[in-house]
RODO-2510 file (C-alpha; in nm, 4 decimals, decimal comma):
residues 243
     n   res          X          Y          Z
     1     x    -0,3817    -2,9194     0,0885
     2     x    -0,3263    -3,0678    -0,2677
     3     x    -0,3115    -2,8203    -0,5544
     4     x    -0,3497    -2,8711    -0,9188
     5     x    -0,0090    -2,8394    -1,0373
     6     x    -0,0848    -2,5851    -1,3227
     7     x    -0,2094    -2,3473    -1,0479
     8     x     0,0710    -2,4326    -0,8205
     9     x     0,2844    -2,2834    -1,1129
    10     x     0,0698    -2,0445    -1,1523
    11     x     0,2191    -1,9471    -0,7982
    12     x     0,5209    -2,0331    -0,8456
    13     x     0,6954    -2,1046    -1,1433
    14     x     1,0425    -2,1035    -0,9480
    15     x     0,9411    -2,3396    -0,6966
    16     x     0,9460    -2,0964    -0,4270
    17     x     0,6580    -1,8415    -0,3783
    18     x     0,8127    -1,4952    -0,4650
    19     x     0,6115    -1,1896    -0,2472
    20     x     0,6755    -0,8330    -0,2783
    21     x     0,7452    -0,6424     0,0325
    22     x     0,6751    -0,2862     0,0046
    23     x     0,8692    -0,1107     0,2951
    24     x     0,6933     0,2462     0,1708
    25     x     0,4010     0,1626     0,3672
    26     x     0,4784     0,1280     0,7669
    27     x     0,1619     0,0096     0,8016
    28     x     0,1786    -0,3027     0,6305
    29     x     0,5822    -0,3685     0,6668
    30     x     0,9334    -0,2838     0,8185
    31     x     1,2451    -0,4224     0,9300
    32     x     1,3147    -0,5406     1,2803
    33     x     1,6445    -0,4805     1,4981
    34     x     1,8774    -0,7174     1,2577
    35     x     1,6741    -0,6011     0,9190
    36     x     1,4620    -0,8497     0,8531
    37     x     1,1397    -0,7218     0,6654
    38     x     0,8120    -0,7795     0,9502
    39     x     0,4429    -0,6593     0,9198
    40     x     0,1081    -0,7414     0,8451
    41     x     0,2135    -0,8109     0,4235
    42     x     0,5144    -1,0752     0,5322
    43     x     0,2635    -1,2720     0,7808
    44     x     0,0145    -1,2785     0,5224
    45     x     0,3336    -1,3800     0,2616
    46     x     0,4011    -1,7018     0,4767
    47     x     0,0426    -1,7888     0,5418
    48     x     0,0334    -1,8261     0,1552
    49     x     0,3516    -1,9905     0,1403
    50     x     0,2223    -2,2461     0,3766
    51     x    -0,1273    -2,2617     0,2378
    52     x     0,0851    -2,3764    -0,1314
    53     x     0,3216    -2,5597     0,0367
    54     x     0,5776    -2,3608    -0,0716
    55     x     0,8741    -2,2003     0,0597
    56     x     0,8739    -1,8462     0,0773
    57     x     1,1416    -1,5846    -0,0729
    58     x     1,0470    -1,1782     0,0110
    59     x     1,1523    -0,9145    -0,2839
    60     x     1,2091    -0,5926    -0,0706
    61     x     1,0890    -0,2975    -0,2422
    62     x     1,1300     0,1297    -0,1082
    63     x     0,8105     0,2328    -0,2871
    64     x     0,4936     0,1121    -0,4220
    65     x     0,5654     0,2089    -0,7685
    66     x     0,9032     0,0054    -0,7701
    67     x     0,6038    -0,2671    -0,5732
    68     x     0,3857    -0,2664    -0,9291
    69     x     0,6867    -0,2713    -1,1313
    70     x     0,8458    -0,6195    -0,9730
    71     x     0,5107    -0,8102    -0,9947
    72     x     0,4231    -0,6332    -1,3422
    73     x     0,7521    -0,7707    -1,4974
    74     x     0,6641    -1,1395    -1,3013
    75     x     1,0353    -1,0466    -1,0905
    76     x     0,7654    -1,1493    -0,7945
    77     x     0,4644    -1,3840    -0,7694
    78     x     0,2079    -1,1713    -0,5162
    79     x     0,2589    -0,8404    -0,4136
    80     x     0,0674    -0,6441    -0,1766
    81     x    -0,0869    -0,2858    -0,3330
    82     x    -0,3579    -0,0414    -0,3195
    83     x    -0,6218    -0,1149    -0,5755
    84     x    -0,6323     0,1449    -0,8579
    85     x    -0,7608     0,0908    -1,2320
    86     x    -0,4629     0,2012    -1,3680
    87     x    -0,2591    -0,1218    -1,1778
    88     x    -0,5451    -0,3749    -1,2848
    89     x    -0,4096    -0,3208    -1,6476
    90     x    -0,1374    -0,5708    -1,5478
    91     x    -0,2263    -0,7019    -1,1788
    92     x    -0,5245    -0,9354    -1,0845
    93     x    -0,5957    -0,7894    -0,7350
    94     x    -0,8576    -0,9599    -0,5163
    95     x    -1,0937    -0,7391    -0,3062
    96     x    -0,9603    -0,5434     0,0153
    97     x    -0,8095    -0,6696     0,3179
    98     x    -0,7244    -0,3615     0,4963
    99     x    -0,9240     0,0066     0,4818
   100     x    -0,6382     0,2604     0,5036
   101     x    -0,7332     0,6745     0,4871
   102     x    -0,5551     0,9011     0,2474
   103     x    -0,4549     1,2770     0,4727
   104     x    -0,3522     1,6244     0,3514
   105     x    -0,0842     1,8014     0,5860
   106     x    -0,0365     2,1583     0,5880
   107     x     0,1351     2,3847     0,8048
   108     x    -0,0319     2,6113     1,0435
   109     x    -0,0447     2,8901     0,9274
   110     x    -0,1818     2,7380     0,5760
   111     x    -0,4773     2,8986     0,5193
   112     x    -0,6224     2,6008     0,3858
   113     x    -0,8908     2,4316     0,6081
   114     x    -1,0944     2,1876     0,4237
   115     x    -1,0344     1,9368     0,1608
   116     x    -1,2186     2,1702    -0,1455
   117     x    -0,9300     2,4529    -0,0230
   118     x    -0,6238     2,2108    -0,1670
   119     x    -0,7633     2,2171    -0,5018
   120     x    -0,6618     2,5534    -0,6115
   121     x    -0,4141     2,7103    -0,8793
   122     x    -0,0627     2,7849    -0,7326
   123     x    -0,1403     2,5180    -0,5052
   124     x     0,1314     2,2308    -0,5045
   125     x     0,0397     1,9050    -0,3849
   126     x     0,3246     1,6651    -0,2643
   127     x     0,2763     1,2659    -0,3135
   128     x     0,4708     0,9688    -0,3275
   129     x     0,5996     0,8608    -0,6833
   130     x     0,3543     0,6053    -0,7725
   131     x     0,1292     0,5875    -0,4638
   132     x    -0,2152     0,4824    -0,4320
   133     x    -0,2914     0,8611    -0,3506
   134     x    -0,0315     0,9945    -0,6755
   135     x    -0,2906     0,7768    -0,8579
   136     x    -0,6231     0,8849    -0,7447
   137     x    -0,5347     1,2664    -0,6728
   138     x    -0,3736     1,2789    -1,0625
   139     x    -0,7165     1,2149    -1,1589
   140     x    -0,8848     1,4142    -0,9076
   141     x    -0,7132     1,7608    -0,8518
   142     x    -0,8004     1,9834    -1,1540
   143     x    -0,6374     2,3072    -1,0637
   144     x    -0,3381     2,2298    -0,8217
   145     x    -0,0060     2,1107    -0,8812
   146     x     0,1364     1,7503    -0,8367
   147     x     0,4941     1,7445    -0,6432
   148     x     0,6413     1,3744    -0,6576
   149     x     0,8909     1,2400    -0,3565
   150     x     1,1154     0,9391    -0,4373
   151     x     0,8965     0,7495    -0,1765
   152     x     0,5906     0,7597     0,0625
   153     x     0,8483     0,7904     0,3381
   154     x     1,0275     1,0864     0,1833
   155     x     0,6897     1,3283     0,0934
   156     x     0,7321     1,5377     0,4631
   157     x     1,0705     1,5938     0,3678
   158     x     1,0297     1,7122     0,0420
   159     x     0,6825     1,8910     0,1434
   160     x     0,9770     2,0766     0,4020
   161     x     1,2232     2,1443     0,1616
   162     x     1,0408     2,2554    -0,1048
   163     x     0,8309     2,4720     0,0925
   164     x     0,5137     2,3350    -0,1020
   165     x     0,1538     2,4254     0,0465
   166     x     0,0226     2,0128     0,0942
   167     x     0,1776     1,6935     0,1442
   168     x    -0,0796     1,3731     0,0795
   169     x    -0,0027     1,0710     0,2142
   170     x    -0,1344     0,7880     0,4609
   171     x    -0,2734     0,9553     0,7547
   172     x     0,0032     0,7177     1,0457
   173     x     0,2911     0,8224     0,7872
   174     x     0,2099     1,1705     0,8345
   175     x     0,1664     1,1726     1,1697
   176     x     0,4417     0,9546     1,2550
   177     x     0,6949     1,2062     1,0018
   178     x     0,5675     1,5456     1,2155
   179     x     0,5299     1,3831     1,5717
   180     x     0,8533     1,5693     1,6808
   181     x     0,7969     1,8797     1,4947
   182     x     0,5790     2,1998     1,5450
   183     x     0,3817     2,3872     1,3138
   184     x     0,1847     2,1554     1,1160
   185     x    -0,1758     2,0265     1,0994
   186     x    -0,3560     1,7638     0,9575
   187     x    -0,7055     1,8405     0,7650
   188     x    -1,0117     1,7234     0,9755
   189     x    -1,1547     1,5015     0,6700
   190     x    -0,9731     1,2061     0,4846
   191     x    -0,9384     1,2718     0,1029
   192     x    -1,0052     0,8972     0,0036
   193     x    -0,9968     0,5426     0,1589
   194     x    -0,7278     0,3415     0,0611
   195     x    -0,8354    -0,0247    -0,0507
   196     x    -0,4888    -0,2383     0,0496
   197     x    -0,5312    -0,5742    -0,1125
   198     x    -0,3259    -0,8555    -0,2670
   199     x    -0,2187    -0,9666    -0,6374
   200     x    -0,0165    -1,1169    -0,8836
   201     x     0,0249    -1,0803    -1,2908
   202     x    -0,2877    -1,1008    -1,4534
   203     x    -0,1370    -1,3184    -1,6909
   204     x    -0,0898    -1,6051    -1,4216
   205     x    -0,4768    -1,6645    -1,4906
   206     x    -0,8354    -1,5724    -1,3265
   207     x    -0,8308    -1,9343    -1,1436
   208     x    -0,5104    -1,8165    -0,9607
   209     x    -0,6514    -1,4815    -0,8709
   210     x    -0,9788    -1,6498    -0,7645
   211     x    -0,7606    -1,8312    -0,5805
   212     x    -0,6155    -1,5480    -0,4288
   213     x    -0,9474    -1,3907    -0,3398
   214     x    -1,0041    -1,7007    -0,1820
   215     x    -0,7336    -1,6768     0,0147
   216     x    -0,7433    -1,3118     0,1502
   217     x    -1,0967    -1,3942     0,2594
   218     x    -1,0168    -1,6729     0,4943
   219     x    -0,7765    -1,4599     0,6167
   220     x    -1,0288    -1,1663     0,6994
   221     x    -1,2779    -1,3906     0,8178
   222     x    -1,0242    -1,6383     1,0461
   223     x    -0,9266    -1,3298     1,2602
   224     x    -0,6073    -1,3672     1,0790
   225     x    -0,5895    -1,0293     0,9251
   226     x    -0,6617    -0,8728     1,2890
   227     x    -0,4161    -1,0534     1,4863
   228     x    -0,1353    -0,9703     1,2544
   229     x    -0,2462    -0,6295     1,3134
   230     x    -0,2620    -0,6159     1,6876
   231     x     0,0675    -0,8417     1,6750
   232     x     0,2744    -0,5696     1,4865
   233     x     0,0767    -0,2611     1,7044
   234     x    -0,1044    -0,1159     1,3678
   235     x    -0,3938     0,1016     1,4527
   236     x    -0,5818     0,3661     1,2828
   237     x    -0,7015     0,1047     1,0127
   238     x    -0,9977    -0,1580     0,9989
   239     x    -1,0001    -0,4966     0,8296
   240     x    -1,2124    -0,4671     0,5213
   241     x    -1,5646    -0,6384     0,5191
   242     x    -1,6000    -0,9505     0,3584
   243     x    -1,6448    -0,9420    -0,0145
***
């Protein structure tokens, strides 16, 4: 398709759509056998790429704070994040494509049970650095203590080390990080829903993020979204309904 050329800038001012790959998340990317970034975000990347006619460049990224940063400073063109209020200060994010749940992990003999249990004095929570859930549970917990990990991937670890009472974190990633270990237990309730969508600057314009919008929609309601997920085995999510 054609594209007014000041949105096509809009895009990419390089010439070459920039996208942010956030390899925190192991639901939405990670790198194959010769280390080439995969997942649901890079599929979505080229089908943008294509859709501009554009050729596509990935910015790899550990950690969805480092994510917010590279689009924020316009080092990237789209990026794929959690929407939070505090990121829509500086990134245009168009509504949902994927519905991801937010988990506490204790360890068995916790005596924690339910969600309302974590929120307690002496309690110490550990997150990601500049997750979607470091972002919503800074606002939320009154009474218990915020431990930050480098990373998403690194929170079980330093939940371990630290011998801290909770680790939050996407429900897969904490699964996945205690599959070969013993004494640990999920809580039976989510903590919040995690709204995975796309953006870019806000200062590239509201007729490039409508554009955007546009975009993830056809890609919900093509079966595009879906595919990609089946394609690289994700499970435990759902595509978000249509805006």
């Amino acid at each position: 398709m054609t594209l007014d050329s000041t949105l096509l800038a809009a895009f990419a001012p390089t010439g070459v759509l920039r996208a942010c790959i956030n390899l925190g998340n192991p639901i939405l990317a990670g790198l194959d056998g010769q280390s080439r970034p995969i997942g649901i975000s890079v599929d979505l990347a080229g089908a943008l790429a294509k859709r501009l006619g554009v050729e596509l460049a990935l910015v790899v990224v550990d950690a969805a704070g480092k994510s917010v940063e590279t689009v924020t400073n316009e080092q990237a063109d789209v990026g794929f994040f959690a929407i939070d209020p505090r990121r829509a200060a500086t990134i245009g994010f168009t509504a949902p494509y994927l519905l991801i749940e937010g988990f506490y992990l204790v360890r068995d003999a916790s005596p924690v049970k339910t969600n309302a249990e974590v929120d307690q004095a002496g309690t110490r929570v550990v997150v990601g650095k500049g997750s979607a859930y470091d972002l919503f549970l800074t606002r939320e917990l009154k009474h218990a203590d915020i431990v930050r990990a480098p990373t998403s991937p690194t929170v079980v670890k330093t939940f371990i080390e630290t011998g801290c009472e909770v680790a939050a974190g996407v429900k897969q990633q904490l699964e996945h990080d205690v599959a070969a270990l013993t004494g640990y237990r999920l809580l039976d309730e989510r903590f919040m829903v995690i709204q995975q969508a796309m953006g870019m600057p806000i200062t590239r314009g509201e007729a490039a993020v409508a554009f955007l919008t546009t975009f993830v929609e056809d890609m919900k309601r093509e079966g595009f979204v879906a595919d990609a997920m089946q394609r690289h085995g994700v499970t435990g999510v759902s595509v978000a309904p249509a805006a």
